[in-house]
C-alpha positions as a printed Julia matrix, in Angstrom:
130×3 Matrix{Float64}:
 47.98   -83.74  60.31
 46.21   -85.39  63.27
 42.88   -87.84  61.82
 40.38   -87.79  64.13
 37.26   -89.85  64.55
 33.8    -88.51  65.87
 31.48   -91.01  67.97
 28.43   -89.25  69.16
 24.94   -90.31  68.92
 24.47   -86.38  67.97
 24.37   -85.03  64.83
 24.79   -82.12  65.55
 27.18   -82.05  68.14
 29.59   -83.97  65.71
 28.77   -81.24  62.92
 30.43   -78.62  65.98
 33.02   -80.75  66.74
 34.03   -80.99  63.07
 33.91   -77.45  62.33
 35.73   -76.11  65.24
 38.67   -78.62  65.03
 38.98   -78.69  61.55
 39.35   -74.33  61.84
 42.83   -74.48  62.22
 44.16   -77.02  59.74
 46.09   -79.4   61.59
 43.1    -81.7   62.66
 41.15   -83.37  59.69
 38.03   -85.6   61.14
 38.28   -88.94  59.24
 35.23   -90.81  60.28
 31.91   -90.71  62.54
 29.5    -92.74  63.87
 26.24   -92.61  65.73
 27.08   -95.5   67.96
 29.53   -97.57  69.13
 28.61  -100.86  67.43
 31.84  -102.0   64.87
 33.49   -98.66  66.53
 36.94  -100.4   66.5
 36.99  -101.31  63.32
 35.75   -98.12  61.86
 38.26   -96.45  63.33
 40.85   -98.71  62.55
 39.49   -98.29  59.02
 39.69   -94.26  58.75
 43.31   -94.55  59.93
 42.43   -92.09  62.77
 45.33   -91.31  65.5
 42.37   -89.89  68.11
 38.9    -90.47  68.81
 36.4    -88.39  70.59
 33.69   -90.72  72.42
 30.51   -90.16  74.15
 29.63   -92.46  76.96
 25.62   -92.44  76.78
 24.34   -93.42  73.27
 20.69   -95.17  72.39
 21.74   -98.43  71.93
 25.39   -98.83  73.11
 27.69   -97.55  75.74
 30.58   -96.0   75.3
 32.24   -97.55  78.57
 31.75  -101.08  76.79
 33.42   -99.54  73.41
 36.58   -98.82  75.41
 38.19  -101.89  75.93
 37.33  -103.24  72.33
 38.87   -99.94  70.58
 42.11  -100.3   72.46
 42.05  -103.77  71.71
 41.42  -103.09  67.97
 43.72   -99.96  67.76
 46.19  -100.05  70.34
 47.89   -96.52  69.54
 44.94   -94.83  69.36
 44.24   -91.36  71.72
 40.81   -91.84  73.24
 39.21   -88.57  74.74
 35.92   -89.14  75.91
 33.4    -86.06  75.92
 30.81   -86.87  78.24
 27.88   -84.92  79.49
 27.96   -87.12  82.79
 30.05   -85.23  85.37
 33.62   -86.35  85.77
 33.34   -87.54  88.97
 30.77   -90.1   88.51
 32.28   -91.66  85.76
 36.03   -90.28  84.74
 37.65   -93.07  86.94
 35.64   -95.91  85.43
 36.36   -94.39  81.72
 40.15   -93.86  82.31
 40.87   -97.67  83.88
 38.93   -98.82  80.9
 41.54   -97.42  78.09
 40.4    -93.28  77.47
 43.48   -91.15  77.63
 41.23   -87.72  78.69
 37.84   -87.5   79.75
 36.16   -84.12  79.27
 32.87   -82.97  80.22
 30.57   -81.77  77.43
 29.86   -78.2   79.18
 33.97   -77.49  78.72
 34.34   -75.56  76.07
 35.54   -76.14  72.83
 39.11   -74.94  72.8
 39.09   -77.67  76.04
 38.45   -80.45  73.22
 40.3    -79.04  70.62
 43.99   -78.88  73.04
 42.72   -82.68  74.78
 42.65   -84.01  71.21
 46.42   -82.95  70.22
 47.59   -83.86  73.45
 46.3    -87.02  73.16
 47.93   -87.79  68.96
 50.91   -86.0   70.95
 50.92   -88.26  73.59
 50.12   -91.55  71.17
 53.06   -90.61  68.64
 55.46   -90.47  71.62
 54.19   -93.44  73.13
 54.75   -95.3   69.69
 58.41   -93.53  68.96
 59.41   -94.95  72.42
 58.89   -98.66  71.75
 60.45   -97.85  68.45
């Protein structure tokens, strides 16, 4: 079972994202927040292997989150699900600690096989420097 933490200033959106990647049984979502304040240590709390981050919230930025939740949970897959367009801001999210950066607008099934690649890629990471 892959844990996976939701941070999107969307409540709705996180409803979706729960619902379609809890479907099939081998995601569970552990945790969400609204924003990214104390993100690394509710994550680190809820045990979660992945989390899913926006990058534009009210009153944080998800860019800034980045370095602190790899800092705070080392192992952890980031994908980031962004409605800003990969080009303007992929680059910037990936040399700041995400392991995927997805636009909003691609598709569910997208987020659903970026999230178990990225607990896939974390475990082997972690078995490696075993």
């Amino acid at each position: 079972m892959t844990r996976v933490f939701l941070c999107d200033d969307s409540p709705e959106l996180r409803f979706l994202l729960r619902t379609f990647l809890e479907a099939e049984g081998d995601l569970a979502v552990v945790g969400e927040a609204g924003e990214c304040e104390d993100l690394g240590r509710a994550v680190h709390d809820s045990a979660a292997d992945v989390v899913v981050l926006d990058l534009s919230m009210p009153r944080s930025d998800g860019l800034a989150a980045l370095p602190a939740l790899r800092e705070a949970v080392p192992d952890l897959g980031i994908v980031v699900l962004s409605g800003f367009d990969r080009g303007r801001m992929a680059a910037r999210a990936l040399a700041l600690g995400a392991d995927s950066y997805l636009e909003k607008t691609c598709g569910m099934d997208a987020v659903r096989a970026t999230v178990r690649a990225a607990a896939t890629g974390r475990r082997n990471a972690r078995s490696r420097r075993a």
